[in-house]
Backbone as a ProteinNet text record, in pm:
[ID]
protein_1_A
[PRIMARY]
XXXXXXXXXXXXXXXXXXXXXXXXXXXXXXXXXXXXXXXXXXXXXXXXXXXXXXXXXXXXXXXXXXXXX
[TERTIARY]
-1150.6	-1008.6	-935	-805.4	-708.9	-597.7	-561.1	-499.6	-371.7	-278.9	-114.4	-97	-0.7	43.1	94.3	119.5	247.8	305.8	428.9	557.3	483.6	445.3	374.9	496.2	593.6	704.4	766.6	820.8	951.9	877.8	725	660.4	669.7	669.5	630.9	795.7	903.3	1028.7	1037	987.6	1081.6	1016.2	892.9	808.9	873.9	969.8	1015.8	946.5	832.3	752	779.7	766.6	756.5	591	588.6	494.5	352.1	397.5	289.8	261.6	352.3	302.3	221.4	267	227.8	73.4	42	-74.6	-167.4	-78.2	-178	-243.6	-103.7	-160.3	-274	-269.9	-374.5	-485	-481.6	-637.9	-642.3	-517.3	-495	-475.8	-471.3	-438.1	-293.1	-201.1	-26.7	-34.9	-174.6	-116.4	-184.4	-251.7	-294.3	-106.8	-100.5	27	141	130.5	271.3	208.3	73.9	28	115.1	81.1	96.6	233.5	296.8	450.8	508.2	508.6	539.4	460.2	397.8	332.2	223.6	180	65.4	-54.2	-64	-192.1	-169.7	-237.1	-222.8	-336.4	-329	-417.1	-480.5	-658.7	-772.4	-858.9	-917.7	-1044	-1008.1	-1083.6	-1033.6	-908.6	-819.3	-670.1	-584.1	-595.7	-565.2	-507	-610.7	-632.6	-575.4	-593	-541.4	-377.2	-341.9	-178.5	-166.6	-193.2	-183.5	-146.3	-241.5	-263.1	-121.4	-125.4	19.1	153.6	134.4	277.8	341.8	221	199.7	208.1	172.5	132.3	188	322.6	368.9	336	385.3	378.5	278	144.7	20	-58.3	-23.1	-96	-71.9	50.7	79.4	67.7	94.1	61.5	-106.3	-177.8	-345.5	-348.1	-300.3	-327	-292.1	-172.3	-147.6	-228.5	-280.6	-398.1	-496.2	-473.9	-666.5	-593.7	-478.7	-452.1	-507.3
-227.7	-253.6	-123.8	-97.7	-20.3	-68.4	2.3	-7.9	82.6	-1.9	103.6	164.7	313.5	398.7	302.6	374.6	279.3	340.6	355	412.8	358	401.3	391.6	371.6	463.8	423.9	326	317.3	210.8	89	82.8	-45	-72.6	47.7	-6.3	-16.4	7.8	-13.3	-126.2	-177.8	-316.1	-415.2	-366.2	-479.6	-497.3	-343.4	-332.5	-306	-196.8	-166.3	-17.8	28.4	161	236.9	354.5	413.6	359.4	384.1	341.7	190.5	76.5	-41.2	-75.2	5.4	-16.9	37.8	163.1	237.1	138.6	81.7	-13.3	-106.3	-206.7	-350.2	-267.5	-208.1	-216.8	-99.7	-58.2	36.3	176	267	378.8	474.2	608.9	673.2	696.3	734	795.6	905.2	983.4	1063.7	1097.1	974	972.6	861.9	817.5	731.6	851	925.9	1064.6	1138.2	1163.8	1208.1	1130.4	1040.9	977.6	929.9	922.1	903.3	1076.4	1179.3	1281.4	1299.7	1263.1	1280.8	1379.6	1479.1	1558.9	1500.7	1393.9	1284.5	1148.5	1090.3	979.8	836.3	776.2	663.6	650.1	602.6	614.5	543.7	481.6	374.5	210.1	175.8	43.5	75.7	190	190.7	161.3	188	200.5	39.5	-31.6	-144.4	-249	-235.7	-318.7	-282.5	-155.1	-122.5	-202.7	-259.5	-293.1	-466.1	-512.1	-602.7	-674.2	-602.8	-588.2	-570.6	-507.4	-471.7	-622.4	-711.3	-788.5	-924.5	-912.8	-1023	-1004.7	-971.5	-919.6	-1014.7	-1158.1	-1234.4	-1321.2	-1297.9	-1343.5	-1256.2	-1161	-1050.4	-1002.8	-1000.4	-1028.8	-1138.9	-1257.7	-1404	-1365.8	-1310.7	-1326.1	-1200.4	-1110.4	-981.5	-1030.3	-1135.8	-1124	-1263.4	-1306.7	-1443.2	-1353.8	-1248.1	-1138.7	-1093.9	-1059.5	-1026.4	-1084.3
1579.5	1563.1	1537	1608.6	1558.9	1489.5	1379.3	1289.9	1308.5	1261.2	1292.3	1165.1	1205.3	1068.9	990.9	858.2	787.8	721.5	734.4	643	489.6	406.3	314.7	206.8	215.4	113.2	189.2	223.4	263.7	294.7	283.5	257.3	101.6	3.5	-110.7	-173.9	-117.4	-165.9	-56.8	-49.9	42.9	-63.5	-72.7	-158.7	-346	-340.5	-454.7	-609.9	-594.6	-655.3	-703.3	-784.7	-824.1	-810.8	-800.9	-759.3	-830.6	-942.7	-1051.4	-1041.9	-1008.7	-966.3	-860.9	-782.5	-652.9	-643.7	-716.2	-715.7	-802.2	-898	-978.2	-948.1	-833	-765.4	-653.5	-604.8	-503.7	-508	-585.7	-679.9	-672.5	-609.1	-550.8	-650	-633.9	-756	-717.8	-802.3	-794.4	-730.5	-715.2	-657.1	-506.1	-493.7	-374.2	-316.6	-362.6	-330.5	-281.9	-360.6	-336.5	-257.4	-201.8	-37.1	35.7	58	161	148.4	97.7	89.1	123.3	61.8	116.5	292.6	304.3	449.2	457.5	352.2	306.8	389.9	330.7	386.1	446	521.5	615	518.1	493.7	461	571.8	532.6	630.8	577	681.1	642.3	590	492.6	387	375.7	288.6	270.8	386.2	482.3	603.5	637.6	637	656.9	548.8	411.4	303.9	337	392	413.4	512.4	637.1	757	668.9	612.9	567.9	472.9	376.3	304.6	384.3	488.2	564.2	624	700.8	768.7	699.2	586.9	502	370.5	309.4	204.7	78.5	133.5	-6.8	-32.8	82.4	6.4	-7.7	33.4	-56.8	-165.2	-218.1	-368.1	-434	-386.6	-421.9	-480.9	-382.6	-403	-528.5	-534.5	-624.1	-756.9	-779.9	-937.8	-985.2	-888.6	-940	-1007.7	-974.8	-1017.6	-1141.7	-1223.9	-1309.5	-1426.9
[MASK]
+++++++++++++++++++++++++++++++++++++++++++++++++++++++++++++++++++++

């Protein structure tokens, strides 16, 4: 499977999350989050894919994330 880029911020401001939320709900570090929002670094592999996932699927993928809380 290929997987599409993802505007990594303007996914996590649509979803309306702050950096630190956002790094929290889905297991990332902040400052792997501010790579890839500055454009430094590209998300790759599993991340890649959980982003694809989230982009596509916004509110059961949060629906499913705060059941794990």
């Amino acid at each position: 499977h290929e997987f599409n880029a993802i505007d990594v911020k303007n996914l996590r401001t649509k979803i309306g999350m702050s950096q630190n939320e956002f790094a929290s709900a889905f297991g990332i570090s902040v400052a792997t989050l501010r790579h890839w929002e500055r454009g430094d670094r590209t998300p790759q592999g599993p991340a890649l894919v959980l982003l694809n996932v989230v982009a596509k699927e916004q509110q059961a993928a949060l629906k499913r994330l705060s059941k794990q809380v």
